[in-house]
PLY file of the C-alpha trace (Angstrom):
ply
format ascii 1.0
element vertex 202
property float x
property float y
property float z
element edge 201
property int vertex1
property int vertex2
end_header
42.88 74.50 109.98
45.56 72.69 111.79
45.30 68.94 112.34
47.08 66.70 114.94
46.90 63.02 114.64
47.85 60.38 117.61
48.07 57.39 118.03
46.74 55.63 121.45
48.30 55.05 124.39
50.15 51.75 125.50
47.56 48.74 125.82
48.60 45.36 127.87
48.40 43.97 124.16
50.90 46.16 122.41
53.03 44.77 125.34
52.32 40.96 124.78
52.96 41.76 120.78
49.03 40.60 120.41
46.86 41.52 117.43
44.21 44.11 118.62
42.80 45.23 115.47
38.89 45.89 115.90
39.33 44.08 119.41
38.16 46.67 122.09
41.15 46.77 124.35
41.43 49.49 126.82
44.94 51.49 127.54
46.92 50.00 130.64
47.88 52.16 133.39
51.24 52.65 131.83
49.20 54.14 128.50
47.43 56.13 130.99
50.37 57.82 132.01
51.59 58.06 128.69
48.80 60.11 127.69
49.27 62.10 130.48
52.39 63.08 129.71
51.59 63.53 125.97
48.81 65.61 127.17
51.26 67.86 129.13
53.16 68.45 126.55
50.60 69.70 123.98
48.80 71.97 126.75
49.58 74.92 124.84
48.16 73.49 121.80
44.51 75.08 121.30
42.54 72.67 120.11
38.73 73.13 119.20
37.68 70.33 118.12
38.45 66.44 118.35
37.37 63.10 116.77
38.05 60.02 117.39
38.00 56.39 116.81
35.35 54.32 118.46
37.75 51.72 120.27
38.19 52.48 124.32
42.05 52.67 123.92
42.21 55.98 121.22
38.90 57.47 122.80
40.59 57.46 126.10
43.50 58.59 124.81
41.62 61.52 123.69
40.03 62.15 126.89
43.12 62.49 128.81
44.59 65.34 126.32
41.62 67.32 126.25
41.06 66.73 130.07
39.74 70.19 131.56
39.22 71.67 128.17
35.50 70.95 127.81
35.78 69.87 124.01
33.74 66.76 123.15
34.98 64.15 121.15
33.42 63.16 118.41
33.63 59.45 117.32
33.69 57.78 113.61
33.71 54.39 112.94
36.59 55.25 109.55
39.17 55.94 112.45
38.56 51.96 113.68
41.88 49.93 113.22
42.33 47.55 110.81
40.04 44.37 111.35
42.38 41.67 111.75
39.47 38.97 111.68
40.57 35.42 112.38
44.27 36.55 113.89
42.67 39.00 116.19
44.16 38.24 119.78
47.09 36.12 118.43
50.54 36.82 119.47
53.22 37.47 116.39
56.34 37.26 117.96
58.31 34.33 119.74
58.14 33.20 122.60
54.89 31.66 122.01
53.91 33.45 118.07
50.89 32.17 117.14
49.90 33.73 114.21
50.53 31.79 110.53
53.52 32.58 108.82
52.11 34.42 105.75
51.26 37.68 108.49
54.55 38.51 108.45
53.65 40.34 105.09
51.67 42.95 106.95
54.83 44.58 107.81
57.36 42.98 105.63
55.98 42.98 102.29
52.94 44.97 102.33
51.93 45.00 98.77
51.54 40.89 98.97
49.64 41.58 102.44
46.54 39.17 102.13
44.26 39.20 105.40
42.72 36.19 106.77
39.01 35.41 106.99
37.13 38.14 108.22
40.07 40.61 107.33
40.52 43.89 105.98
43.28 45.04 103.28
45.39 47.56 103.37
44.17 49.49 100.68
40.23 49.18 101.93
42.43 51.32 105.47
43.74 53.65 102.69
40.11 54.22 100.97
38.37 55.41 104.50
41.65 57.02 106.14
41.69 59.28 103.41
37.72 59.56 102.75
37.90 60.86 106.46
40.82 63.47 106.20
39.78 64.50 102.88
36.30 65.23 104.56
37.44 67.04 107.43
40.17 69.54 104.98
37.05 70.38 102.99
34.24 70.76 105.38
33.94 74.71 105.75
32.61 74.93 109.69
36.18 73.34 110.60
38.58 76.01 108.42
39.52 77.73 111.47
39.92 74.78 113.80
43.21 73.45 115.73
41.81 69.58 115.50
42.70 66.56 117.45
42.42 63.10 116.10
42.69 60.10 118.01
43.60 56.57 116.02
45.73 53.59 115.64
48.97 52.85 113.73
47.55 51.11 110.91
44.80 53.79 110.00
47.02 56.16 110.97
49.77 55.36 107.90
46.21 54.65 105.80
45.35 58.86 106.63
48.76 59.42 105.57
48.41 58.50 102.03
46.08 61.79 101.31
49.63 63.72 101.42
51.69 61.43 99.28
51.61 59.12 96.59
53.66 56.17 97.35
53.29 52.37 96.20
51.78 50.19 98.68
54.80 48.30 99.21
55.96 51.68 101.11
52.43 51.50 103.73
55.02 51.57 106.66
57.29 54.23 105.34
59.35 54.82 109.07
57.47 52.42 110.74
54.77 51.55 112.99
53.97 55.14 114.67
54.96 54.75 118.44
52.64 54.77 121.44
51.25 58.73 121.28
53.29 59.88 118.21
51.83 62.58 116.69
51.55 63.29 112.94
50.85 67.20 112.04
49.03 68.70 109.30
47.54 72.07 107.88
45.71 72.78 105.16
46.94 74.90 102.29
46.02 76.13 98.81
45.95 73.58 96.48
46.48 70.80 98.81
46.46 70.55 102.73
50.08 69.57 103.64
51.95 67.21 106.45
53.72 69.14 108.55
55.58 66.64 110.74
55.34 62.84 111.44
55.39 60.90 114.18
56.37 63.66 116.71
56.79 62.51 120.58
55.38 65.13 122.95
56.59 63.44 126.21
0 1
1 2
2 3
3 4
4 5
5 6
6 7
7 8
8 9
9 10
10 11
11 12
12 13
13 14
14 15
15 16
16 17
17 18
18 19
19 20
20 21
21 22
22 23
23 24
24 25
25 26
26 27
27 28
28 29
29 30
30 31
31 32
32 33
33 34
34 35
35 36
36 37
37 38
38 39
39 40
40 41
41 42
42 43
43 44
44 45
45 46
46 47
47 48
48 49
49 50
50 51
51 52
52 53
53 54
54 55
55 56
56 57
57 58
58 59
59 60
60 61
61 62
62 63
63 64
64 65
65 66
66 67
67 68
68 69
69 70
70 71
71 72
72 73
73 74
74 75
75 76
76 77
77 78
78 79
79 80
80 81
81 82
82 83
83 84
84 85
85 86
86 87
87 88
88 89
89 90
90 91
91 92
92 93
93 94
94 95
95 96
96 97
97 98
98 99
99 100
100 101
101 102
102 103
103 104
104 105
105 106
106 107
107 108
108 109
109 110
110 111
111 112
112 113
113 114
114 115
115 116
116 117
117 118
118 119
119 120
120 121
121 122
122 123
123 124
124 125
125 126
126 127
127 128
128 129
129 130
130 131
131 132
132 133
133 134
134 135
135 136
136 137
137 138
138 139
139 140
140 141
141 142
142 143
143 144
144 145
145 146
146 147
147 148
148 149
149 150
150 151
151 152
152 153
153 154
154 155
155 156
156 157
157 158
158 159
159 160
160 161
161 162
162 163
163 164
164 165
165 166
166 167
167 168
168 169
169 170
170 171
171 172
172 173
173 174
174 175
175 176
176 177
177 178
178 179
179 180
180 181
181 182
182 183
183 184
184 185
185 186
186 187
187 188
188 189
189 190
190 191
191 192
192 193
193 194
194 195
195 196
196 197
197 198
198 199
199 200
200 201
């Protein structure tokens, strides 16, 4: 089994710096494109099978690489983004941040990360990132599968803890993935293994 993680196109949200989170937003036409040209570029890739997250923006994403292909994707709600609650739509950078202070942790200081009212933590994205991957490396039916799974940044570095054991003050490790990065894995006797991270295919 070979297993290729990316992150979602380019939203008109990710451009304003706005908190998406569990907020539906759909790619722009510039994330459009970008999948396009991500999809080019793993055309020789054969992928079988393909899940995805439920929000419009990774399950188009999706779409547009397996265009032609005839492969259904498969959605699952443990590929979602973080839930941001109350700063869901707010803008964290200047000109015009309006998100409190203390989010700044999210990024800066993980570990001391506390989400606001109607929030998730990081570690509750760790628990079902990993549930999921660790449920897709053991399910027999998939052992011979080349697997595509669409996602967002935050979930994405959640999935990425089934490979490594780091403290949570090192979520981030590189960074926020960019717009269609891809993150590679395989799985292998006794423990599936990451290939590559955060690979750009356009």
């Amino acid at each position: 089994m070979k297993v290729y993680i990316v992150r979602h196109g380019i939203t008109e949200w990710n451009k304003l710096r706005r908190i998406q989170g569990h907020t539906d937003i759909p790619l722009s036409t510039e994330g459009i494109q970008l999948a396009q040209k991500t999809a080019h570029g793993m055309a020789g890739i054969p992928f079988t099978k393909a899940f995805s997250s439920p929000l419009s923006r990774a399950f188009q994403t999706a779409e547009i690489i397996l265009q032609g292909r005839g492969i259904p994707v498969e959605t699952d709600e443990r590929l979602a983004e973080i839930n941001f609650g109350l700063y869901e739509g707010m803008r964290c950078i200047e000109p015009g941040r309006t998100v409190p202070p203390d989010f700044d942790n999210f990024f800066g200081d993980s570990a001391h990360y506390t989400p606001p009212a109607g929030g998730e933590t990081l570690a509750s994205v760790i628990r079902r990132g990993t549930e999921f991957l660790r449920e897709i490396f053991l399910r027999e039916d998939l052992q011979d599968d080349t697997i595509l799974i669409a996602a967002h940044g935050c979930i994405i570095r959640g999935m990425l803890y089934y490979f490594r054991e780091v403290p949570l003050s090192e979520f981030w490790g590189t960074g926020v993935p960019k717009n269609c990065a891809v993150s590679i894995a395989e799985s292998a006797v006794p423990h599936p293994v990451l290939l590559e991270e955060d690979v750009l295919f356009y």
